[in-house]
C-alpha positions as CSV (number, residue, x, y, z in Angstrom):
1,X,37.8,8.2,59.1
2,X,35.0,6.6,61.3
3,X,33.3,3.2,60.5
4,X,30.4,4.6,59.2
5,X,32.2,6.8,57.1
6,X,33.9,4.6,55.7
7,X,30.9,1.9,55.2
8,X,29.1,4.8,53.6
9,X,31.9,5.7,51.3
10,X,32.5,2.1,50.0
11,X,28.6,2.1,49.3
12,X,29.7,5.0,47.3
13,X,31.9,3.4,45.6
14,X,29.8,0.3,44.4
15,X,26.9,2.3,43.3
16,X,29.3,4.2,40.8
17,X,31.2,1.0,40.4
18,X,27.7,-0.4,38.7
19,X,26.9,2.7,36.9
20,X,30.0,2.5,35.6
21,X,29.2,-1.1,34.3
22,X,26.1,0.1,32.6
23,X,28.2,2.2,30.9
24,X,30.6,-0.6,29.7
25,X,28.0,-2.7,28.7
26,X,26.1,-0.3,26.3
27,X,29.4,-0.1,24.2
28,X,29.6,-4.2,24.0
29,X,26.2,-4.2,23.5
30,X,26.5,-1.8,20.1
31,X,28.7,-4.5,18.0
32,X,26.2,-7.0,18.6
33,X,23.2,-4.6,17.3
34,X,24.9,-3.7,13.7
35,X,23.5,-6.7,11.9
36,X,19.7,-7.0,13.9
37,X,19.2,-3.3,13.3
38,X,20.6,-3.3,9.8
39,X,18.2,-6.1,8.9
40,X,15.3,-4.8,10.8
41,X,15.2,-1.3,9.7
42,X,16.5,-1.4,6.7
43,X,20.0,0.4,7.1
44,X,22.8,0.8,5.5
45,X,26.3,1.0,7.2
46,X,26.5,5.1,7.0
47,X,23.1,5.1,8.4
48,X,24.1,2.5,11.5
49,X,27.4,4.8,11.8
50,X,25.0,8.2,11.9
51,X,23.2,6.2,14.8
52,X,25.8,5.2,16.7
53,X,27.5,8.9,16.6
54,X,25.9,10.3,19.6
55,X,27.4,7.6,21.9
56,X,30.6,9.8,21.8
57,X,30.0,13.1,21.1
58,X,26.5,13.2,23.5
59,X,29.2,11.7,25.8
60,X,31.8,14.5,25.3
61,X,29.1,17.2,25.7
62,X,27.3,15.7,28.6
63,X,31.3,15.7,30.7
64,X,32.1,19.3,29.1
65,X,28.8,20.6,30.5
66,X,28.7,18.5,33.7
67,X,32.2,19.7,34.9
68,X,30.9,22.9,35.6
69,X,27.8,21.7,36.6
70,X,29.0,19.5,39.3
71,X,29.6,21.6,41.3
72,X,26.5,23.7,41.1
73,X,23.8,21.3,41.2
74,X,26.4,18.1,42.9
75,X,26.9,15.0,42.3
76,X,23.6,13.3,43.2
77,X,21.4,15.2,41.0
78,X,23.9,14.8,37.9
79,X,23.6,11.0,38.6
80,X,19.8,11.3,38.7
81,X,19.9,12.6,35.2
82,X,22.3,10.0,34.3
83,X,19.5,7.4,35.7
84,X,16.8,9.2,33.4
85,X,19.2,9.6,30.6
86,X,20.0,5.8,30.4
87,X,16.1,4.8,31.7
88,X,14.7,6.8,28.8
89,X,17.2,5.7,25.7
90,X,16.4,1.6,26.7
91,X,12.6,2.7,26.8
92,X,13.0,4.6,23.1
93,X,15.2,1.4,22.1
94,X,12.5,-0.6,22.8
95,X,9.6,1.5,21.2
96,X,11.9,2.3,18.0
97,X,10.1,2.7,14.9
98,X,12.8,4.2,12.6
99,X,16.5,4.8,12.3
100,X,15.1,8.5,14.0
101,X,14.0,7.2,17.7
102,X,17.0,4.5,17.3
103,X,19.6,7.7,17.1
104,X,17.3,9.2,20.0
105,X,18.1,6.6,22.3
106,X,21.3,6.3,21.6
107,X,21.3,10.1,22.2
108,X,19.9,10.0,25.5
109,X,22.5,6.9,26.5
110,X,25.5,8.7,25.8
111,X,24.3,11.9,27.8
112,X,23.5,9.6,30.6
113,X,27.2,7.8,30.3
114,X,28.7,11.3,30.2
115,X,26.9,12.0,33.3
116,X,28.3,8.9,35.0
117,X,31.8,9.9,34.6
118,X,31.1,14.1,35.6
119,X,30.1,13.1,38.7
120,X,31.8,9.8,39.5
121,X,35.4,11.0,38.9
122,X,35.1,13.8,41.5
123,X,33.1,11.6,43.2
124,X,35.9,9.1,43.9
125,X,38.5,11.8,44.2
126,X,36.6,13.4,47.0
127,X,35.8,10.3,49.0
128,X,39.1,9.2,48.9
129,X,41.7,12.5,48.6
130,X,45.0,10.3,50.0
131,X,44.4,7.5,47.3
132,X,43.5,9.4,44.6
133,X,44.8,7.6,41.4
134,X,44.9,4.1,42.8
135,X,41.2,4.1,43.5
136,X,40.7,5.6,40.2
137,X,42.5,3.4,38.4
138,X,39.7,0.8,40.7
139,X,37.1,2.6,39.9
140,X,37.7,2.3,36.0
141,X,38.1,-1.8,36.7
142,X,34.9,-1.7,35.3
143,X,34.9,-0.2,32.2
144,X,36.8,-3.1,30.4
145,X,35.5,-5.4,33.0
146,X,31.9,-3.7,31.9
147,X,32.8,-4.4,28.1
148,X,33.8,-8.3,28.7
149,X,30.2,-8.8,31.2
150,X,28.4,-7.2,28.4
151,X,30.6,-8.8,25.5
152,X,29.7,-12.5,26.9
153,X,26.0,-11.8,27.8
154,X,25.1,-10.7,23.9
155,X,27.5,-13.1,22.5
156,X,25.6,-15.9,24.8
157,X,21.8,-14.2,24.4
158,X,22.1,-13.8,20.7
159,X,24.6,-16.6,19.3
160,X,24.2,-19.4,21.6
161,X,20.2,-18.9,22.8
162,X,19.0,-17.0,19.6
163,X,17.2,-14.0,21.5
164,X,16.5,-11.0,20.0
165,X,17.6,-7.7,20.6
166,X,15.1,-6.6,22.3
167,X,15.7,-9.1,24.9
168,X,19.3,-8.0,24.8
169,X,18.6,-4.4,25.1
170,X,15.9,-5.5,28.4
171,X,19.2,-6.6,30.4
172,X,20.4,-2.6,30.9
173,X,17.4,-2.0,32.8
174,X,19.4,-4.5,35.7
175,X,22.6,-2.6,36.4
176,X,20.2,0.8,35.8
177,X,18.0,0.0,38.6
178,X,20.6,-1.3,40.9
179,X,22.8,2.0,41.2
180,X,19.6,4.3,41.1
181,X,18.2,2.8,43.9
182,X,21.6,2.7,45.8
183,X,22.4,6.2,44.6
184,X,18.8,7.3,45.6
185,X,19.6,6.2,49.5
186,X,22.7,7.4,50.1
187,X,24.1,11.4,50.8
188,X,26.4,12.7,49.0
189,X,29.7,14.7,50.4
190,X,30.6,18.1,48.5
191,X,33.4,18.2,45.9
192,X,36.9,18.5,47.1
193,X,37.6,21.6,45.1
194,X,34.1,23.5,47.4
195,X,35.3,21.9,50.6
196,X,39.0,23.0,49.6
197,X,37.9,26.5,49.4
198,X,39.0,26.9,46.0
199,X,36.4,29.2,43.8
200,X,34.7,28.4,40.3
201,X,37.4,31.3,39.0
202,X,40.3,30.1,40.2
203,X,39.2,26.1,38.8
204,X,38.5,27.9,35.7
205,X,41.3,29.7,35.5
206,X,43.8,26.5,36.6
207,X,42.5,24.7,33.3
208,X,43.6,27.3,31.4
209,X,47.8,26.5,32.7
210,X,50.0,25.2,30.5
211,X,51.0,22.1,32.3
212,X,47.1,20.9,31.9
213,X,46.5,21.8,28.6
214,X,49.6,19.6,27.7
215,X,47.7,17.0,29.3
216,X,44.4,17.4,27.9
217,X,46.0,17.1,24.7
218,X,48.0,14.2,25.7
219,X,44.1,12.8,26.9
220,X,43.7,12.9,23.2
221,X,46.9,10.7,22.2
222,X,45.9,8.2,25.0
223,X,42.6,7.4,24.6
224,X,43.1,7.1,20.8
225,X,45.4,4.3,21.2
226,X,43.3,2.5,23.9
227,X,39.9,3.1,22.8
228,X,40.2,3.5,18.7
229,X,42.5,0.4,18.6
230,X,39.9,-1.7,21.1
231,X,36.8,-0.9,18.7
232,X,39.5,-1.3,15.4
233,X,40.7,-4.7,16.5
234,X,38.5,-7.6,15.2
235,X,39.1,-5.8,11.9
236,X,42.5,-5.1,12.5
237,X,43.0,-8.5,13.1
238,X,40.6,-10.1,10.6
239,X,43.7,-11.3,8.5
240,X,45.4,-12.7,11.3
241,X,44.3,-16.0,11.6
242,X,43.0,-15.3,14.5
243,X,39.2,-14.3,16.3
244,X,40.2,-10.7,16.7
245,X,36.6,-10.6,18.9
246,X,38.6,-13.3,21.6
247,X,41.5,-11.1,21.5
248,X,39.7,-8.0,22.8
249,X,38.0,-9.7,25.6
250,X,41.3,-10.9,26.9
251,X,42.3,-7.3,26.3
252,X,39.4,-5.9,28.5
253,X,40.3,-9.1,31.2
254,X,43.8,-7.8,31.4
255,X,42.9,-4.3,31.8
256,X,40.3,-4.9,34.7
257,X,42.8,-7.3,36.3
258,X,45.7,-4.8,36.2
259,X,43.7,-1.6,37.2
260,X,42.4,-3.8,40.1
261,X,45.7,-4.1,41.3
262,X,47.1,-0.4,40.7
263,X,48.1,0.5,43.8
264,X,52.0,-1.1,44.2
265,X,52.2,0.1,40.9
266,X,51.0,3.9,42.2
267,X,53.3,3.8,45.0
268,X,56.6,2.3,43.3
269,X,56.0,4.9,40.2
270,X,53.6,7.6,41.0
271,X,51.1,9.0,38.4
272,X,53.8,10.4,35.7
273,X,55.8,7.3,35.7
274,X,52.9,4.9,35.3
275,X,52.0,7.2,32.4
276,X,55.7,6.8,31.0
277,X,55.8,3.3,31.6
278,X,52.2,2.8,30.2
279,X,53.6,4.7,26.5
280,X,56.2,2.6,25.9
281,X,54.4,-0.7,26.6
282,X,51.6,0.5,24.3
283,X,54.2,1.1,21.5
284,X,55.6,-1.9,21.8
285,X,52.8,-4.2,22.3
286,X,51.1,-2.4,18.8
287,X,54.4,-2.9,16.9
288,X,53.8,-6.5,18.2
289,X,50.7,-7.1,17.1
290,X,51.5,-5.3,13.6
291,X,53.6,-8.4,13.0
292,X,51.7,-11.2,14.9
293,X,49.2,-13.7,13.6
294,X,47.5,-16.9,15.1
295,X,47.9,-17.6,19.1
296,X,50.5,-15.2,18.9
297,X,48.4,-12.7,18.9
298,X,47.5,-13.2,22.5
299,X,50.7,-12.5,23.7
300,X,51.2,-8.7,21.6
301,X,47.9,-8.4,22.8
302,X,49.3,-8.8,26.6
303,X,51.8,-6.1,26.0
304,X,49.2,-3.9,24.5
305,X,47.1,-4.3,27.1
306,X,49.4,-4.0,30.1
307,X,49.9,-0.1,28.0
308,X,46.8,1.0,27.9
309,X,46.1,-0.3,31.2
310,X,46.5,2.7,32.7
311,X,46.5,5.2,30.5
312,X,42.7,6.9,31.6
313,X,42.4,6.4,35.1
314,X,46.1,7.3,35.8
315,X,45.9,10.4,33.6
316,X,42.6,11.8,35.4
317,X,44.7,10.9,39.0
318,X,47.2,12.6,37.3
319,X,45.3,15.7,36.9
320,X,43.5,15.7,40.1
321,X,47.1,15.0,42.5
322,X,48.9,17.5,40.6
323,X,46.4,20.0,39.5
324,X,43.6,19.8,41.9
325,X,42.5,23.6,41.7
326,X,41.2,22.4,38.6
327,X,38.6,20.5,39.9
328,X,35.4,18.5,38.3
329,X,35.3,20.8,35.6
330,X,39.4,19.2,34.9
331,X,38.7,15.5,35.2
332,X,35.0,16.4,32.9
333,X,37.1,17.9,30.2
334,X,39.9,15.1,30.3
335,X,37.1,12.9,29.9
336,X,35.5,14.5,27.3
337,X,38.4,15.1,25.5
338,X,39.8,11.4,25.3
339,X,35.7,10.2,24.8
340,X,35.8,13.1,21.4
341,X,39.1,12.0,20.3
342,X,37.9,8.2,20.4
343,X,35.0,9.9,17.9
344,X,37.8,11.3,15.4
345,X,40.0,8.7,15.4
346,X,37.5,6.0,14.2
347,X,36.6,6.9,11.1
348,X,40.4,7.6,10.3
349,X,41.7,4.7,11.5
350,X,38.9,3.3,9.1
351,X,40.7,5.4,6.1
352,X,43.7,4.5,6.9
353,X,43.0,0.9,6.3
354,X,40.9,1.5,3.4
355,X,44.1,2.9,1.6
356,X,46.3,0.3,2.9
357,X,44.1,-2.5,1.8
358,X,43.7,-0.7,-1.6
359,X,47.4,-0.3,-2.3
360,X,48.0,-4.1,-1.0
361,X,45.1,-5.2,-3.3
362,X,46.9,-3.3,-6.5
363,X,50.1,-4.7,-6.0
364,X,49.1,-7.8,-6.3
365,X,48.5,-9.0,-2.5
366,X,45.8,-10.9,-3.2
367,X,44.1,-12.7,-0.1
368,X,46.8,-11.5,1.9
369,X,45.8,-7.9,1.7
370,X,43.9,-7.6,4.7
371,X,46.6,-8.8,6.9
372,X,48.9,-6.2,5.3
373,X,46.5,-3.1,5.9
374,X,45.6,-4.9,9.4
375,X,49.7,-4.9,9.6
376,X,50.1,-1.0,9.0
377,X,47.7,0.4,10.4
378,X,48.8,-0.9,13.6
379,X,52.4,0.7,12.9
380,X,50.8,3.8,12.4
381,X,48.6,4.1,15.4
382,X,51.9,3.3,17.3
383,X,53.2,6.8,16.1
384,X,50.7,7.9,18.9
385,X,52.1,6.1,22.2
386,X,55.7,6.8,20.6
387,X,54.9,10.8,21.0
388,X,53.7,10.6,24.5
389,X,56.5,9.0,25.2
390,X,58.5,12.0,24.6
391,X,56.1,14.0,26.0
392,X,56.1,12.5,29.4
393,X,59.3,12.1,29.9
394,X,59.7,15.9,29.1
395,X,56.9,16.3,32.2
396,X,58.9,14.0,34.4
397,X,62.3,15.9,33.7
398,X,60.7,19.7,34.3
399,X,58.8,18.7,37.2
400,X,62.0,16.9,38.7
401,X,64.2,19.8,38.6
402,X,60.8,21.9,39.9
403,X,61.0,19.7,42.6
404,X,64.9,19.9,43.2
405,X,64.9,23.9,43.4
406,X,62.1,24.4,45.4
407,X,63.6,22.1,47.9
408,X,67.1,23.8,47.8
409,X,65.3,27.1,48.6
410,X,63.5,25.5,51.6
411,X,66.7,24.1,52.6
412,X,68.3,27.7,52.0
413,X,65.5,29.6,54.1
């Protein structure tokens, strides 16, 4: 790889990098919006949920639909309606009137966030083909490192200097100008799966084997444990003793710090072992933090945290080193499948602490109730990581003895 090439790639790389962050943010941003816009418009907290809905699913549906579309229209132009997509929902957050243009923009937000990750993920794969999951797992720094940027600028712009969300909501315009502009100058390469020669039937028809399909639903297991116990945690934590809010930055800080440094891990335990590694670390640090309260709190949240680490980037490098005929259209729906899952697992993580709290509360618990239903829901999330723990290992054993036989009949021929 030339200089240039390689100058022009790492521009790349920091454009999506900074979409990527907008991305991030908008989540932070959304805890810190409940109260203003409940206030303001007079809503209630099914009303703010109904708003905030078509962050995931307008995410799910924009990655399910730009897969496919990747390809046809590339990467650039799927970025440009990203750009439009988050441009227009900060506009019609600014102008809102009514809970109706509020659900708009959030509408047009998560479209333009799905759009980010259809054409980033391939993006990265294709610039760098020989370092596939490490510089996805790089690439996805910024996601938590997104969530603690935007976590400290509201928690400094509307509890320390008093702004008001509209001020708040003015910041995305920064990181949404940045990458259009550098996105805007720059040419973009083809897929891998075009320049591979592999056709739109044969991508179609590898997301259809039964080794992805395991995966995808695996996608489902893995980004319910990261992403519904991350937005769960302050209230998980609430009768703790501790500020559950502190404990999911340091969460996020972990996370971008050990995805920044992926690649020994890559190369000592390749994608499938990360992924087995990354399961049992989850279950444990959950069981941990079932039973924690106070400072301690800090350190099952280090356990959790070195888990989940890994668990998206590795599982879309995953996809794309072991199944690569499957393309954009793969890494859109692993995506989309682990951005829907998030969607469904909120509201039941919700019930089940409702009906923990409840049963605590009848038998007499008292003040201590919270803590208990904070205390069991945890265990019960940890069922997830517990399964894929299983189920990797079961990959890792069929794939070794794969391995192993094809190699004795090369050695035999």
């Amino acid at each position: 790889m030339s200089n240039n090439t390689t100058i022009h790639s790492n521009k790349l790389f920091l454009a999506s990098r900074i979409a990527l962050i907008f991305t991030a943010m908008t989540f932070a941003f959304r805890a810190s919006l409940e109260g203003p816009w409940g206030s303001e418009f007079h809503l209630d907290e099914v009303q703010i949920g109904w708003i905030f809905s078509p962050a995931f699913w307008g995410f799910t549906l924009a990655m399910v639909f730009g897969g496919p579309l990747c390809d046809v229209l590339g990467m650039k132009r799927l970025l440009g309606l990203a750009f439009v997509g988050h441009i227009a929902g900060v506009v019609v957050y600014l102008t809102a009137k009514d809970a109706t243009m509020l659900f708009i923009g959030t509408l047009c937000i998560g479209i333009g966030n799905g759009m980010v990750e259809a054409a980033c993920n391939p993006l990265v794969v294709t610039l760098y083909p020989n370092n596939k999951t490490t510089m996805l797992n790089r690439f996805h720094v910024w996601f938590p490192g997104g969530i603690v940027i935007g976590g400290l600028i509201a928690y400094l712009m509307m509890n320390k200097l008093h702004l008001g969300w509209h001020a708040l909501i003015a910041v995305l315009f920064i990181p949404a100008i940045i990458y259009g502009l550098l996105f805007l100058r720059l040419d973009f390469p083809k897929t891998e799966r075009v320049t591979s020669g592999v056709s739109t039937k044969a991508m179609f028809l590898a997301c259809l084997t039964p080794l992805f399909l395991i995966m995808l639903a695996s996608m489902f297991l893995t980004a319910a444990t990261e992403l519904g116990t991350n937005q769960w945690l302050p209230g998980l934590l609430q009768g703790a003793g501790v500020e559950g809010i502190l404990v999911l930055v340091f969460i996020n800080g972990v996370m971008a710090l050990g995805r920044s440094f992926a690649g020994p891990v890559v190369h000592r335990l390749n994608p499938n072992g990360m992924l087995i590694c990354s399961a049992i670390l989850a279950a444990i640090g959950l069981i941990l933090l079932s039973r924690a309260s106070g400072y301690a709190a800090f350190g099952a949240a280090l356990v959790f945290a070195m888990g989940v680490c890994f668990f998206w980037p590795t599982m879309l490098g995953f996809v794309s080193e072991y199944l690569p005929k499957t393309g954009a259209l793969g890494l859109s729906l692993m995506g989309g499948a682990g951005m829907f899952s998030t969607a469904l697992i909120l509201p039941v993580m919700g019930g089940w602490y409702k009906n923990f709290k409840a049963a605590a509360v009848a038998s007499g618990a008292g003040s201590s109730a919270d803590a208990i239903a904070g205390s069991n829901t945890f265990m019960k999330v940890a069922i997830m990581p517990a399964i894929l723990i299983v189920v990797f290992a079961l990959i890792y054993v069929v794939r070794r003895k794969t391995y192993v036989a094809h190699k004795q009949q090369a050695q035999a021929v």
